[in-house]
PDB file of N, CA, C, O and CB in Angstrom:
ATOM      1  N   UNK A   1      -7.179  23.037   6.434  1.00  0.00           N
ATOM      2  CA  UNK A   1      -6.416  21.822   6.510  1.00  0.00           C
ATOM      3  C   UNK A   1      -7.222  20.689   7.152  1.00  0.00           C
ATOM      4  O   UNK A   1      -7.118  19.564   6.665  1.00  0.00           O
ATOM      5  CB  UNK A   1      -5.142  22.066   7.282  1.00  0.00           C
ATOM      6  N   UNK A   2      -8.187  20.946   8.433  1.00  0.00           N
ATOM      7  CA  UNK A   2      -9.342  19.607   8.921  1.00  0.00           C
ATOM      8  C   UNK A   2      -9.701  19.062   7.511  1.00  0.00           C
ATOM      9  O   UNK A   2      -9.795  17.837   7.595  1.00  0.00           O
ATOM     10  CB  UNK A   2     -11.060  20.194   9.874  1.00  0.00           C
ATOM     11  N   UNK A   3      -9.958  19.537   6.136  1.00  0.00           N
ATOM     12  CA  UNK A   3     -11.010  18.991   5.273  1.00  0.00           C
ATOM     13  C   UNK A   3      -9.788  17.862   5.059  1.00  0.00           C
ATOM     14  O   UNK A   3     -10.009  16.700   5.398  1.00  0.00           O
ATOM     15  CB  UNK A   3     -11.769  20.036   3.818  1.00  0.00           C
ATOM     16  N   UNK A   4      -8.482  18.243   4.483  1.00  0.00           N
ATOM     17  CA  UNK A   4      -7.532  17.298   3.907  1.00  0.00           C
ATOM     18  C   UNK A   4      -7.437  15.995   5.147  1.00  0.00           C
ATOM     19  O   UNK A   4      -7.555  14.774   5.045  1.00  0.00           O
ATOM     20  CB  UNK A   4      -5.924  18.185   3.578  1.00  0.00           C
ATOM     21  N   UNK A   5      -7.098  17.134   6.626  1.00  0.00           N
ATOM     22  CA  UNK A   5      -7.247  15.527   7.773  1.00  0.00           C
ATOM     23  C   UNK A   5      -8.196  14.414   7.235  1.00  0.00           C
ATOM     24  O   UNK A   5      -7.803  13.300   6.885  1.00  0.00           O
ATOM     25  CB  UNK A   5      -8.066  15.897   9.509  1.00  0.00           C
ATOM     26  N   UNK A   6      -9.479  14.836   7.207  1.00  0.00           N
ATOM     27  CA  UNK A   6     -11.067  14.102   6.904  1.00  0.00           C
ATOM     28  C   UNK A   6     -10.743  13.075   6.040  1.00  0.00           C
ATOM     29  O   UNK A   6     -10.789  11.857   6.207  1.00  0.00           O
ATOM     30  CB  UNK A   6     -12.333  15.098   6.111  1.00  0.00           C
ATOM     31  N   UNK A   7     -10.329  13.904   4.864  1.00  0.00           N
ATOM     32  CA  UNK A   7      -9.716  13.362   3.020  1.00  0.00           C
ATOM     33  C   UNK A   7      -9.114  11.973   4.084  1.00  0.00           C
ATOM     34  O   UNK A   7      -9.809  10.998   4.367  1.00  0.00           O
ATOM     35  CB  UNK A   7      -7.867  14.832   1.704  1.00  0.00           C
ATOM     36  N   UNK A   8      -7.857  12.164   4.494  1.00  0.00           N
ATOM     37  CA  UNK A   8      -6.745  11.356   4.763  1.00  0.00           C
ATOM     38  C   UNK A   8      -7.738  10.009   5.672  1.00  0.00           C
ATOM     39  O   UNK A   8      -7.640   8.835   5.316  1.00  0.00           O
ATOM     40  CB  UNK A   8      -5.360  12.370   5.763  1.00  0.00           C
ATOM     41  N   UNK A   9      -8.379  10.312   6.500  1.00  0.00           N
ATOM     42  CA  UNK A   9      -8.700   9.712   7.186  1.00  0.00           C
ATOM     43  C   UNK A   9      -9.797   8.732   6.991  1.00  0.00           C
ATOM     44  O   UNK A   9      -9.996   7.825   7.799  1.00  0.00           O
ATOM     45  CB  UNK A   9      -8.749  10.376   7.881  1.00  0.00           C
ATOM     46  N   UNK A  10     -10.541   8.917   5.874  1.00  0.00           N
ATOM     47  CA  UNK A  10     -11.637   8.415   4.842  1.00  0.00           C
ATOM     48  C   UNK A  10     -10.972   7.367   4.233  1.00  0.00           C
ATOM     49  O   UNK A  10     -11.329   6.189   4.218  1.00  0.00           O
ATOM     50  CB  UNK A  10     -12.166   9.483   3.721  1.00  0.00           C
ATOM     51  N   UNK A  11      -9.754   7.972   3.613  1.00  0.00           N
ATOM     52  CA  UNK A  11      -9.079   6.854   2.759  1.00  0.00           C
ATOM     53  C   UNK A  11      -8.226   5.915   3.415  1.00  0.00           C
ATOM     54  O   UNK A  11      -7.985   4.803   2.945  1.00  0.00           O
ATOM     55  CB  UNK A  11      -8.262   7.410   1.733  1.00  0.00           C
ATOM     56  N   UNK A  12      -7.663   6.440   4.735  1.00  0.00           N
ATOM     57  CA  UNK A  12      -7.071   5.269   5.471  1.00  0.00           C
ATOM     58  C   UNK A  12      -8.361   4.099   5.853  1.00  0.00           C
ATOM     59  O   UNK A  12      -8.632   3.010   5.346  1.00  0.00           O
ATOM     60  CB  UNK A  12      -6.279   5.921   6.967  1.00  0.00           C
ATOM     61  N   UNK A  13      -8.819   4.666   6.670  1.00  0.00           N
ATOM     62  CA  UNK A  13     -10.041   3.674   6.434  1.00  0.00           C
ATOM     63  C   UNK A  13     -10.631   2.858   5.180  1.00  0.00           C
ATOM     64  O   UNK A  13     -11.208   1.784   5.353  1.00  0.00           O
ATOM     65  CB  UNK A  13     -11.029   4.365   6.738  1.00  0.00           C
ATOM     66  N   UNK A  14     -10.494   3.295   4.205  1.00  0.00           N
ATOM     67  CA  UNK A  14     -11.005   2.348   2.972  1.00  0.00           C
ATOM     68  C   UNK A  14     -10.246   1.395   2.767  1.00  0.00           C
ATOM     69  O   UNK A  14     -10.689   0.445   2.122  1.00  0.00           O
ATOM     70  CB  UNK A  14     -11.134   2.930   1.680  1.00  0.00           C
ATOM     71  N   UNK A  15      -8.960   1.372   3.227  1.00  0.00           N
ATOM     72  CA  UNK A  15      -7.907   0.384   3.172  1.00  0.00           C
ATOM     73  C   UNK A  15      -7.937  -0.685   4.384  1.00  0.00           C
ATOM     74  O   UNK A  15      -7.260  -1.714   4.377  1.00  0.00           O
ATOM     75  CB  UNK A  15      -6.561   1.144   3.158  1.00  0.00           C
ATOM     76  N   UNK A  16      -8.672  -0.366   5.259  1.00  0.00           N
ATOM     77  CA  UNK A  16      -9.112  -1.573   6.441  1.00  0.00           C
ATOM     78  C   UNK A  16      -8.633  -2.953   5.991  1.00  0.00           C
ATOM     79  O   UNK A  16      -7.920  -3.736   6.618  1.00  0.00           O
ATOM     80  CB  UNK A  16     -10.887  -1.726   6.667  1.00  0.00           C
ATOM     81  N   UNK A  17      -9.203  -3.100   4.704  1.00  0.00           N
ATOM     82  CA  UNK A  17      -8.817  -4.798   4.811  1.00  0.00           C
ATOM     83  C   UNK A  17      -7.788  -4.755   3.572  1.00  0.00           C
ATOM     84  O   UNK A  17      -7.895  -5.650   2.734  1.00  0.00           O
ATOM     85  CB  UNK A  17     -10.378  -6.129   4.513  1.00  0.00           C
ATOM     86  N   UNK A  18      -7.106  -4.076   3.456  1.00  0.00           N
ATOM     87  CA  UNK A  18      -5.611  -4.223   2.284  1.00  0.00           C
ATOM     88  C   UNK A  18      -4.913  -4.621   2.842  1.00  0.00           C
ATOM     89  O   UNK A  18      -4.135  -5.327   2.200  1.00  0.00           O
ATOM     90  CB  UNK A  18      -4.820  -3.126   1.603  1.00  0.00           C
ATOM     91  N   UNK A  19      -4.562  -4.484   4.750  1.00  0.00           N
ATOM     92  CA  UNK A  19      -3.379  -5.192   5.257  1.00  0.00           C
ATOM     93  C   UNK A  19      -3.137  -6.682   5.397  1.00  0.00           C
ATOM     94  O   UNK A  19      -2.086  -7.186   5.793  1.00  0.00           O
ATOM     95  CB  UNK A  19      -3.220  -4.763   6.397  1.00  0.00           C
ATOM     96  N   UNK A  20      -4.540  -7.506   4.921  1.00  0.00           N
ATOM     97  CA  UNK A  20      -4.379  -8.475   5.240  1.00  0.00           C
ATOM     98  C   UNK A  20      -4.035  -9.323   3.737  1.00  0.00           C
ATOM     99  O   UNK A  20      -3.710 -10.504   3.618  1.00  0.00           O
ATOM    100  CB  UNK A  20      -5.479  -8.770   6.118  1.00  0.00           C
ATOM    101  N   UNK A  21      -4.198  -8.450   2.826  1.00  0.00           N
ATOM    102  CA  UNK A  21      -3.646  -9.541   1.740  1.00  0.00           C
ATOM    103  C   UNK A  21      -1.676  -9.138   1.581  1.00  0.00           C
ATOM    104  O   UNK A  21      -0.853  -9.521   0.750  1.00  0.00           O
ATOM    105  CB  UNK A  21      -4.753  -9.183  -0.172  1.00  0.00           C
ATOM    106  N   UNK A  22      -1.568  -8.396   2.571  1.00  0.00           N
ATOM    107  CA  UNK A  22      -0.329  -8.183   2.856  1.00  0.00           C
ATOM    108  C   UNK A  22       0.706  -9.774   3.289  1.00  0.00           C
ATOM    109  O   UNK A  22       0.081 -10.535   4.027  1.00  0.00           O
ATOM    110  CB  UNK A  22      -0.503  -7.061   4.061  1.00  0.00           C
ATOM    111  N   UNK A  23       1.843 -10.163   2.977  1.00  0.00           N
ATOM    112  CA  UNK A  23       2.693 -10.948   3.961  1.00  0.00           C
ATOM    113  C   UNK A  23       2.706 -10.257   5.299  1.00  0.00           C
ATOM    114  O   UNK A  23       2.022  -9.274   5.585  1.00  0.00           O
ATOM    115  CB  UNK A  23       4.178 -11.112   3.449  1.00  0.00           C
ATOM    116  N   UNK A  24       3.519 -10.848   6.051  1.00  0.00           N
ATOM    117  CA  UNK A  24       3.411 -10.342   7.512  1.00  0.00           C
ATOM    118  C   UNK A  24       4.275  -9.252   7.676  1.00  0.00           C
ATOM    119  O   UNK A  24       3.789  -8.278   8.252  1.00  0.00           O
ATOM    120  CB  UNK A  24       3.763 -11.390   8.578  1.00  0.00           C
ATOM    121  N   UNK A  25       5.484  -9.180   7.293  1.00  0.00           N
ATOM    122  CA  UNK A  25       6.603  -8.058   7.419  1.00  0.00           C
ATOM    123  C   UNK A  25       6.173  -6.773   6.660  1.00  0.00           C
ATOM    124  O   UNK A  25       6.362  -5.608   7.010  1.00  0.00           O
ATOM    125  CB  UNK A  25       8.060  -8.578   6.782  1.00  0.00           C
ATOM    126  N   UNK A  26       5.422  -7.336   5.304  1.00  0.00           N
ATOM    127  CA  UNK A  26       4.608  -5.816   4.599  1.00  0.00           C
ATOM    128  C   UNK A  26       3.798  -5.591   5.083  1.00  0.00           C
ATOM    129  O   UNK A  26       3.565  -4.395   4.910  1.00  0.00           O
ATOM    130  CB  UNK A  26       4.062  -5.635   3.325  1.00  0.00           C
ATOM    131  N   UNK A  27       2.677  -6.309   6.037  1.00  0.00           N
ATOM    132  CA  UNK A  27       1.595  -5.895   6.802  1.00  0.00           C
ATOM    133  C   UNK A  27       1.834  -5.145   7.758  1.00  0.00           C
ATOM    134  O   UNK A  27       1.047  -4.223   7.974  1.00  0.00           O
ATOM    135  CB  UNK A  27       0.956  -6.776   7.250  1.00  0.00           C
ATOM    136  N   UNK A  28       3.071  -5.343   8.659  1.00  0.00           N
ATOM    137  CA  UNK A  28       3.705  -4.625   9.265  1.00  0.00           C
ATOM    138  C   UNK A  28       3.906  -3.348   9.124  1.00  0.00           C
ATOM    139  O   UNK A  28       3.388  -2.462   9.804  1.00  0.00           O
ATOM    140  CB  UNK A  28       4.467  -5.032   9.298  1.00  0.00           C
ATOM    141  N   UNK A  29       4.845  -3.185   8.022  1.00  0.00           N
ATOM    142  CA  UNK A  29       5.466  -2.215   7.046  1.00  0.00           C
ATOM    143  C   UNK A  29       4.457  -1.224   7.337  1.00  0.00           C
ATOM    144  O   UNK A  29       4.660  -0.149   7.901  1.00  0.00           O
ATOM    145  CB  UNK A  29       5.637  -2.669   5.405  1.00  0.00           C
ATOM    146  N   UNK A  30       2.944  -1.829   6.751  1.00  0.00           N
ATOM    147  CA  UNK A  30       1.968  -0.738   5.924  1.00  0.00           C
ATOM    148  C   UNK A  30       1.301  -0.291   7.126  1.00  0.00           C
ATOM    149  O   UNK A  30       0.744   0.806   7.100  1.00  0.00           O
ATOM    150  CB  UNK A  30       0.795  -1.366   4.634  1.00  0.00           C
ATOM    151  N   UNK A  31       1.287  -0.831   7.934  1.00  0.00           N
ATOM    152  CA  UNK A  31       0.486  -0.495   9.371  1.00  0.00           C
ATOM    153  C   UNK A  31       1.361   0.596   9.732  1.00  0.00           C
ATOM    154  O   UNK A  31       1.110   1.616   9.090  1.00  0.00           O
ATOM    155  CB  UNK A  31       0.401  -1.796  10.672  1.00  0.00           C
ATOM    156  N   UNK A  32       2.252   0.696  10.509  1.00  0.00           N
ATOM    157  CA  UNK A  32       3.315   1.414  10.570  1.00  0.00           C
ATOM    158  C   UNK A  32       3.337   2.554   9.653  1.00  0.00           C
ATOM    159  O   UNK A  32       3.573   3.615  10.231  1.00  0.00           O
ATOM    160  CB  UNK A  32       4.332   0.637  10.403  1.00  0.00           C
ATOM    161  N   UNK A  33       3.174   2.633   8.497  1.00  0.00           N
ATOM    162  CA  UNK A  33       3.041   4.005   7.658  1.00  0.00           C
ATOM    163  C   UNK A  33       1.888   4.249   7.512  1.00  0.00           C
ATOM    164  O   UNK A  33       1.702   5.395   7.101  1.00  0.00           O
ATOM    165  CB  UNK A  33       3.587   4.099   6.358  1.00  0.00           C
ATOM    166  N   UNK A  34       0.600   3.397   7.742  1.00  0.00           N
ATOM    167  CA  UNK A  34      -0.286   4.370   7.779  1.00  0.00           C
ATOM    168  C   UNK A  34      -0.486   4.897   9.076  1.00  0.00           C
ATOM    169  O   UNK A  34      -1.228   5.871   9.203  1.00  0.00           O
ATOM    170  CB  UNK A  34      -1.404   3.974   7.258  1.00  0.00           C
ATOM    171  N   UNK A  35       0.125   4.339  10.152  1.00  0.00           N
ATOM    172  CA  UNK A  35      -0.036   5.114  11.997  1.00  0.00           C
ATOM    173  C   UNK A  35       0.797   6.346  11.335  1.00  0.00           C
ATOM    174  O   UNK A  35       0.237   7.442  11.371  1.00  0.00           O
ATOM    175  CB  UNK A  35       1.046   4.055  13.895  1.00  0.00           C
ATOM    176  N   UNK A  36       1.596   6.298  10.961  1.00  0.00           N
ATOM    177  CA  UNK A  36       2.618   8.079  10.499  1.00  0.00           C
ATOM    178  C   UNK A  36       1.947   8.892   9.546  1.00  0.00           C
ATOM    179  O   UNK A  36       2.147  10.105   9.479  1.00  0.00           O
ATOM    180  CB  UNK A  36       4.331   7.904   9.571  1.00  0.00           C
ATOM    181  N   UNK A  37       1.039   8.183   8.693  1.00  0.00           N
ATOM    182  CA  UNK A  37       0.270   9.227   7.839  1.00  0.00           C
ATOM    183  C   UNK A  37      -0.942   9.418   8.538  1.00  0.00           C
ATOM    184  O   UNK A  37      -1.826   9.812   7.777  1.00  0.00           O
ATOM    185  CB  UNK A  37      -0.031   8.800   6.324  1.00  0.00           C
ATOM    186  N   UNK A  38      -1.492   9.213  10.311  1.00  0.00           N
ATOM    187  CA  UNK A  38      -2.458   9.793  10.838  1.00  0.00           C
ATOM    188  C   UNK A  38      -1.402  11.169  11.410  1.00  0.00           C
ATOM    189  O   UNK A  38      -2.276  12.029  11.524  1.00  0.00           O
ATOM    190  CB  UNK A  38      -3.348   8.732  11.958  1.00  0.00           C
ATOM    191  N   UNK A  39      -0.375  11.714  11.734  1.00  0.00           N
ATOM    192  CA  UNK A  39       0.350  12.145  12.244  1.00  0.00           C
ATOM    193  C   UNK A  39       1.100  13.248  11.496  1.00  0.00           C
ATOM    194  O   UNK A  39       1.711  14.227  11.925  1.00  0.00           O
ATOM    195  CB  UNK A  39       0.872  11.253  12.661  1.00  0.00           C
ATOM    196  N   UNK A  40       0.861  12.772  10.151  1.00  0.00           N
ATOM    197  CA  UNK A  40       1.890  13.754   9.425  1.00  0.00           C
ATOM    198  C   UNK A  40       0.728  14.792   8.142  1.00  0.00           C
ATOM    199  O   UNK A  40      -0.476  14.686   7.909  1.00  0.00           O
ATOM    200  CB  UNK A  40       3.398  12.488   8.419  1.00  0.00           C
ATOM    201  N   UNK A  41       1.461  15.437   7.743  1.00  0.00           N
ATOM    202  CA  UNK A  41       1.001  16.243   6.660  1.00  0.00           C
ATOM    203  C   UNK A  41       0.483  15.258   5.859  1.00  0.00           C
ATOM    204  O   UNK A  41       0.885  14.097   5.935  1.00  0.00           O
ATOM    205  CB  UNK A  41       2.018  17.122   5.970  1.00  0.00           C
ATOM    206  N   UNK A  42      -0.866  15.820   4.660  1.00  0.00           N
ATOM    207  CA  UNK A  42      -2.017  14.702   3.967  1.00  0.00           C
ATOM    208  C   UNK A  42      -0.789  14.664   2.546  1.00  0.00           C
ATOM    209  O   UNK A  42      -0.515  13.680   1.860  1.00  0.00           O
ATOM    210  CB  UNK A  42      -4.245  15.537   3.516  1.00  0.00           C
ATOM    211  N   UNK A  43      -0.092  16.389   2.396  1.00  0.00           N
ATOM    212  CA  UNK A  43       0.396  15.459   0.532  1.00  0.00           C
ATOM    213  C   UNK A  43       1.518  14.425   1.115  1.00  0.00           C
ATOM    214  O   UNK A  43       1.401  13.278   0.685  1.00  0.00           O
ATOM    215  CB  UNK A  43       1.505  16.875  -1.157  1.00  0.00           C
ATOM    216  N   UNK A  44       2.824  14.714   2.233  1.00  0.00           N
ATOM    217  CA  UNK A  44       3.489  13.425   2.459  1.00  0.00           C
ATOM    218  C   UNK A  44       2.953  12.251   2.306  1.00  0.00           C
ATOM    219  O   UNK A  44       3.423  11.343   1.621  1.00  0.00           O
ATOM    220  CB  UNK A  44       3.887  13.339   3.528  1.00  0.00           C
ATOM    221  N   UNK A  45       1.830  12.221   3.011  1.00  0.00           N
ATOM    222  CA  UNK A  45       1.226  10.943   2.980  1.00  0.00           C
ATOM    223  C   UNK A  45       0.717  10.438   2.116  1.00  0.00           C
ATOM    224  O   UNK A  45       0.733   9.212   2.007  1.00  0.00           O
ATOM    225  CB  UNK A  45       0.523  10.784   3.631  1.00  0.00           C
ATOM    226  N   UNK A  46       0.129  11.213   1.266  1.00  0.00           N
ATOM    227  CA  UNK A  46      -0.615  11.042   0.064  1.00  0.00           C
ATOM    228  C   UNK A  46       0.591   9.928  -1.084  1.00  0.00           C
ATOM    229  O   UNK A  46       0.330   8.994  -1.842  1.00  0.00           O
ATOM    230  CB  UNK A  46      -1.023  12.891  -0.601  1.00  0.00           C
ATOM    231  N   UNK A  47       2.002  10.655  -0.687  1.00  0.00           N
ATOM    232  CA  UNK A  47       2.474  10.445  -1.808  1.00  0.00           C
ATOM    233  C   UNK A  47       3.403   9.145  -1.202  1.00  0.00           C
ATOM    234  O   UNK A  47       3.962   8.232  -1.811  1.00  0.00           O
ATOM    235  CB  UNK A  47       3.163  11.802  -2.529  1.00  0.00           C
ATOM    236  N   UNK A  48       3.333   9.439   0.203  1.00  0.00           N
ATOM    237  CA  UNK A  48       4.225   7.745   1.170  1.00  0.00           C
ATOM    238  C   UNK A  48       3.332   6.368   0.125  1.00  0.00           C
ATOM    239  O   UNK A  48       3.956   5.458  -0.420  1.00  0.00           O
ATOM    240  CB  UNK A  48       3.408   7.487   3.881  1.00  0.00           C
ATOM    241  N   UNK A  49       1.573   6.554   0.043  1.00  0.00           N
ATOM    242  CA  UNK A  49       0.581   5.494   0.003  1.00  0.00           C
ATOM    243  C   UNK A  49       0.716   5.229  -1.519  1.00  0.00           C
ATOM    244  O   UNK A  49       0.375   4.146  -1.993  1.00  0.00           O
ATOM    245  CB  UNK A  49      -0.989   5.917   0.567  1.00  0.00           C
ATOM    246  N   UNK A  50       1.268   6.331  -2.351  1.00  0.00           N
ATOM    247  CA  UNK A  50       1.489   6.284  -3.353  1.00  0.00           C
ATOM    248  C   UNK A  50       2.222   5.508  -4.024  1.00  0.00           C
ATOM    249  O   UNK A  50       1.882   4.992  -5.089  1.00  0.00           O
ATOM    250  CB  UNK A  50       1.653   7.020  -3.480  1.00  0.00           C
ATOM    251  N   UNK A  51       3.621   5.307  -3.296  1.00  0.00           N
ATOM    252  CA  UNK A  51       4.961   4.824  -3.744  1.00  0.00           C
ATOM    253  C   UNK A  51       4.803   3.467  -2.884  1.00  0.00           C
ATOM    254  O   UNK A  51       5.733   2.662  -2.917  1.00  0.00           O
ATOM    255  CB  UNK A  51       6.403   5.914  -3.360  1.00  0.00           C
ATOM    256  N   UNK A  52       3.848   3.236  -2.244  1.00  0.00           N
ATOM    257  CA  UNK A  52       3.822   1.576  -1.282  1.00  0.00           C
ATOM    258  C   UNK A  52       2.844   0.854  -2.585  1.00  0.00           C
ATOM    259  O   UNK A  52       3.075  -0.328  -2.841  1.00  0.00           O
ATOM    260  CB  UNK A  52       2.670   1.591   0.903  1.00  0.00           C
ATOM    261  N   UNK A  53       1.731   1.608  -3.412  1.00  0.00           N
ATOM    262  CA  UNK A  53       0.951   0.950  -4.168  1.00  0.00           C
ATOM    263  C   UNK A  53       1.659   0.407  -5.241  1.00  0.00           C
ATOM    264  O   UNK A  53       1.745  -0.746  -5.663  1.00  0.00           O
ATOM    265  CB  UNK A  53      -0.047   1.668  -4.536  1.00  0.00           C
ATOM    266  N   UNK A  54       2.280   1.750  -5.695  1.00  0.00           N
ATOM    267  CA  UNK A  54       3.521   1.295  -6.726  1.00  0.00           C
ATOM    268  C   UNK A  54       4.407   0.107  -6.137  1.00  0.00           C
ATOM    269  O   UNK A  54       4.960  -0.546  -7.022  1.00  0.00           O
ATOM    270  CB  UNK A  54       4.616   2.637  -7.007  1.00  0.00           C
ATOM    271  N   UNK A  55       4.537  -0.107  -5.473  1.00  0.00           N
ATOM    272  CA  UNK A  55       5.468  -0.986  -4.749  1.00  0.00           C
ATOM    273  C   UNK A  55       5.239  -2.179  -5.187  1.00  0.00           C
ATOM    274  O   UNK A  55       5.908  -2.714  -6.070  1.00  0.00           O
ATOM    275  CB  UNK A  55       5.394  -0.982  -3.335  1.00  0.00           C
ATOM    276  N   UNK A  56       3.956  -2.865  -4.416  1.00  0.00           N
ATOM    277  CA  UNK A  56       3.274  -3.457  -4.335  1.00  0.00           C
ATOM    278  C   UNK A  56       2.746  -4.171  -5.710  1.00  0.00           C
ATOM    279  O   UNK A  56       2.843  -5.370  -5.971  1.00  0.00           O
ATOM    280  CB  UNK A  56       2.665  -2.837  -3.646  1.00  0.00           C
ATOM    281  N   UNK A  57       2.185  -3.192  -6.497  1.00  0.00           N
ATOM    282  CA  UNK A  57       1.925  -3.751  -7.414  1.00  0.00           C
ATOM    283  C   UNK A  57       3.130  -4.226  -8.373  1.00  0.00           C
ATOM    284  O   UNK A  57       2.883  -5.281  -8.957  1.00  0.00           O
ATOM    285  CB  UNK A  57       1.066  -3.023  -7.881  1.00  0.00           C
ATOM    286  N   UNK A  58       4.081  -3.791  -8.581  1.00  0.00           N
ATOM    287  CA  UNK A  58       5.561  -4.178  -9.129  1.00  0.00           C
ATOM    288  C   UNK A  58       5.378  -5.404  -8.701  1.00  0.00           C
ATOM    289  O   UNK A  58       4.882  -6.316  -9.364  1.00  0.00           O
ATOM    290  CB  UNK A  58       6.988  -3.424  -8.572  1.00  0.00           C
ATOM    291  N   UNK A  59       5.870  -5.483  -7.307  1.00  0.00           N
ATOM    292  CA  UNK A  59       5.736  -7.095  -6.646  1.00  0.00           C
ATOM    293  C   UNK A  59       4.713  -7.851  -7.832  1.00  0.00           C
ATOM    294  O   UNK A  59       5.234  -8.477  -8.756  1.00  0.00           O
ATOM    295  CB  UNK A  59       4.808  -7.115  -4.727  1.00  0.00           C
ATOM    296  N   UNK A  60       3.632  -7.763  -7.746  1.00  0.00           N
ATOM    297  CA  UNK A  60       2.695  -8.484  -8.156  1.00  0.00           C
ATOM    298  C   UNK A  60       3.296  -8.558  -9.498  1.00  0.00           C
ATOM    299  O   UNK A  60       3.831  -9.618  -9.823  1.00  0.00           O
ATOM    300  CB  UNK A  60       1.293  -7.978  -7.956  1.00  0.00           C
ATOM    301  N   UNK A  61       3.276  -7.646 -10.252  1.00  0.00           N
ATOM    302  CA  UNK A  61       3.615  -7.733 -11.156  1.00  0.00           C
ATOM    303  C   UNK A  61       4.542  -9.045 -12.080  1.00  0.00           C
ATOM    304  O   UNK A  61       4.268  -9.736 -13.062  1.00  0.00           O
ATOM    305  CB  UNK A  61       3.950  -6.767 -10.957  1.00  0.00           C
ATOM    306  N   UNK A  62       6.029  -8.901 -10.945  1.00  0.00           N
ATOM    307  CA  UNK A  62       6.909  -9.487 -11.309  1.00  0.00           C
ATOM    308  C   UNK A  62       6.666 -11.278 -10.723  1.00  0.00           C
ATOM    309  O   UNK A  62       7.375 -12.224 -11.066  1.00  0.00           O
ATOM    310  CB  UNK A  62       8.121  -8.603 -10.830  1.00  0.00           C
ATOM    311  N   UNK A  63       5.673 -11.329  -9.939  1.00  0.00           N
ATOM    312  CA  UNK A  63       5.053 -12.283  -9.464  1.00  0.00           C
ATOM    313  C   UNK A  63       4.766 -13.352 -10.285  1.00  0.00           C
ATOM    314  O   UNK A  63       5.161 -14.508 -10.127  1.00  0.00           O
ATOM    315  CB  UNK A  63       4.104 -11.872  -8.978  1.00  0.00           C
ATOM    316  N   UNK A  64       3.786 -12.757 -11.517  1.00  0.00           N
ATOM    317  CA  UNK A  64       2.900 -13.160 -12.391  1.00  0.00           C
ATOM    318  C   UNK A  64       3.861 -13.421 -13.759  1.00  0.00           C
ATOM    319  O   UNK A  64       3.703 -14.345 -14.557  1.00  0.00           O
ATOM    320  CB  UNK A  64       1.689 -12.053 -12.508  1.00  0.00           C
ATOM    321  N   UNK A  65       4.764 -12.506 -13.815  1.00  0.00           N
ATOM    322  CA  UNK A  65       5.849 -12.756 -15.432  1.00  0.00           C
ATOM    323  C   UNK A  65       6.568 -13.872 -14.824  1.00  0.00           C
ATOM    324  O   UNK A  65       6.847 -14.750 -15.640  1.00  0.00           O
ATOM    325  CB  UNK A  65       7.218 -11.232 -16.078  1.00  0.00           C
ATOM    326  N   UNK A  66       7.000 -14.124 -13.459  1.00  0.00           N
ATOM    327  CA  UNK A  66       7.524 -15.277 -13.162  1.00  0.00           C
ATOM    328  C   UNK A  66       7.162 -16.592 -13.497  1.00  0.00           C
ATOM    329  O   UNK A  66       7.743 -17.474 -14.129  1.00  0.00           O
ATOM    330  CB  UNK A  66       7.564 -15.260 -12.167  1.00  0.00           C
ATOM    331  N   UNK A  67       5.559 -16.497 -12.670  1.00  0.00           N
ATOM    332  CA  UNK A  67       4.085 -17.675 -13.321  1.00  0.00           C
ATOM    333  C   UNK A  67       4.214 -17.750 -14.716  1.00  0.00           C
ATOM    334  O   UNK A  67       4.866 -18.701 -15.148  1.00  0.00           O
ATOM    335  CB  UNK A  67       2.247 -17.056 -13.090  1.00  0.00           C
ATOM    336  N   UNK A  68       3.755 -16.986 -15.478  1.00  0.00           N
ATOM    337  CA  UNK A  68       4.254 -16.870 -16.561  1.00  0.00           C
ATOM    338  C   UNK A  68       5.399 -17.747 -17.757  1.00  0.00           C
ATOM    339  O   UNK A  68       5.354 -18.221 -18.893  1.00  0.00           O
ATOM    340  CB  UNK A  68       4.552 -15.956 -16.197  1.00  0.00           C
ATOM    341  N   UNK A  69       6.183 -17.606 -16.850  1.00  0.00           N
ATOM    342  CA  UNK A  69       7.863 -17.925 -17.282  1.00  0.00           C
ATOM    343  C   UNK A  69       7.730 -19.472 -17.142  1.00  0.00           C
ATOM    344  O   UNK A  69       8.041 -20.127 -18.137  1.00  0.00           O
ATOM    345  CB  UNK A  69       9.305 -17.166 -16.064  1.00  0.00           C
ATOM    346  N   UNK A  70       7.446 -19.916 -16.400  1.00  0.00           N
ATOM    347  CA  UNK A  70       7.323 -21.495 -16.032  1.00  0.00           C
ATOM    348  C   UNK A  70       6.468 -21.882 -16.687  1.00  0.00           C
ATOM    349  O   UNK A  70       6.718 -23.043 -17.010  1.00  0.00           O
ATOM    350  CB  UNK A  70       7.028 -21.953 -14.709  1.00  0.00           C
ATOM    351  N   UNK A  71       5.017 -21.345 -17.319  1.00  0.00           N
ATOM    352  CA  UNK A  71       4.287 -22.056 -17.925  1.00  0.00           C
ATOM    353  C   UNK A  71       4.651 -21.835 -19.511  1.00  0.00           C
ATOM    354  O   UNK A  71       4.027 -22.604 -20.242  1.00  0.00           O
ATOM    355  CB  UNK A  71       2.941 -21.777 -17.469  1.00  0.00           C
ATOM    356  N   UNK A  72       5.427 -21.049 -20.096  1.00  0.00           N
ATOM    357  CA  UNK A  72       6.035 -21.241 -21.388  1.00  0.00           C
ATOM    358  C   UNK A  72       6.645 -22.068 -21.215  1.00  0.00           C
ATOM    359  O   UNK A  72       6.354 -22.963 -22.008  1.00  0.00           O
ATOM    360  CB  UNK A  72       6.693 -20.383 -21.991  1.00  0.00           C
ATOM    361  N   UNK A  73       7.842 -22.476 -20.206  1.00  0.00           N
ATOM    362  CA  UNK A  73       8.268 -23.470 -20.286  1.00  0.00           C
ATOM    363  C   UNK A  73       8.134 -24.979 -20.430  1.00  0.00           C
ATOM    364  O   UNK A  73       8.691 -25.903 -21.023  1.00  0.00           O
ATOM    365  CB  UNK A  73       8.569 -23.260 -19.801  1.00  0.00           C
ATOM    366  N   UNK A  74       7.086 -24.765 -19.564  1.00  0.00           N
ATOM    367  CA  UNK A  74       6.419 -26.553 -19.902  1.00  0.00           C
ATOM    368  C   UNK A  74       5.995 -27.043 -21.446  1.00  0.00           C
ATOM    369  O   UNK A  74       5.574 -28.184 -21.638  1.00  0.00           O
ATOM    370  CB  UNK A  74       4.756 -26.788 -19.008  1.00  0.00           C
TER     371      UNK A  74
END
């Protein structure tokens, strides 16, 4: 199980600077779940970082069909 800690801990780190293209309340958010995924089992966590990306990118997603939406309109 240390190798999966390692795993977990490699990849939290690769995310160093993802919190900052965060808003402040999701920066929050994500800080906060990744302090619980140093703490908890690697697949929970695996699959917490999983469903925040999904998240996230939805956001974006629906962000951009919005942008989108206004410039058909013009």
């Amino acid at each position: 199980m240390s190798s999966d800690k390692d795993i977990l801990t490699k990849e939290i780190e690769s995310w160093a600077g993802f919190e900052y293209t965060l808003r402040k309340e999701n920066r929050i958010l994500f800080e906060e779940m990744l302090d619980r995924c140093k703490k908890t089992e690697f697949v929970d966590c695996a699959a917490a970082l999983f469903l925040v990306l999904l998240f996230e990118q939805q956001k974006m997603i629906n962000e951009l069909i919005r942008k989108l939406d206004k410039v058909d309109r013009i």
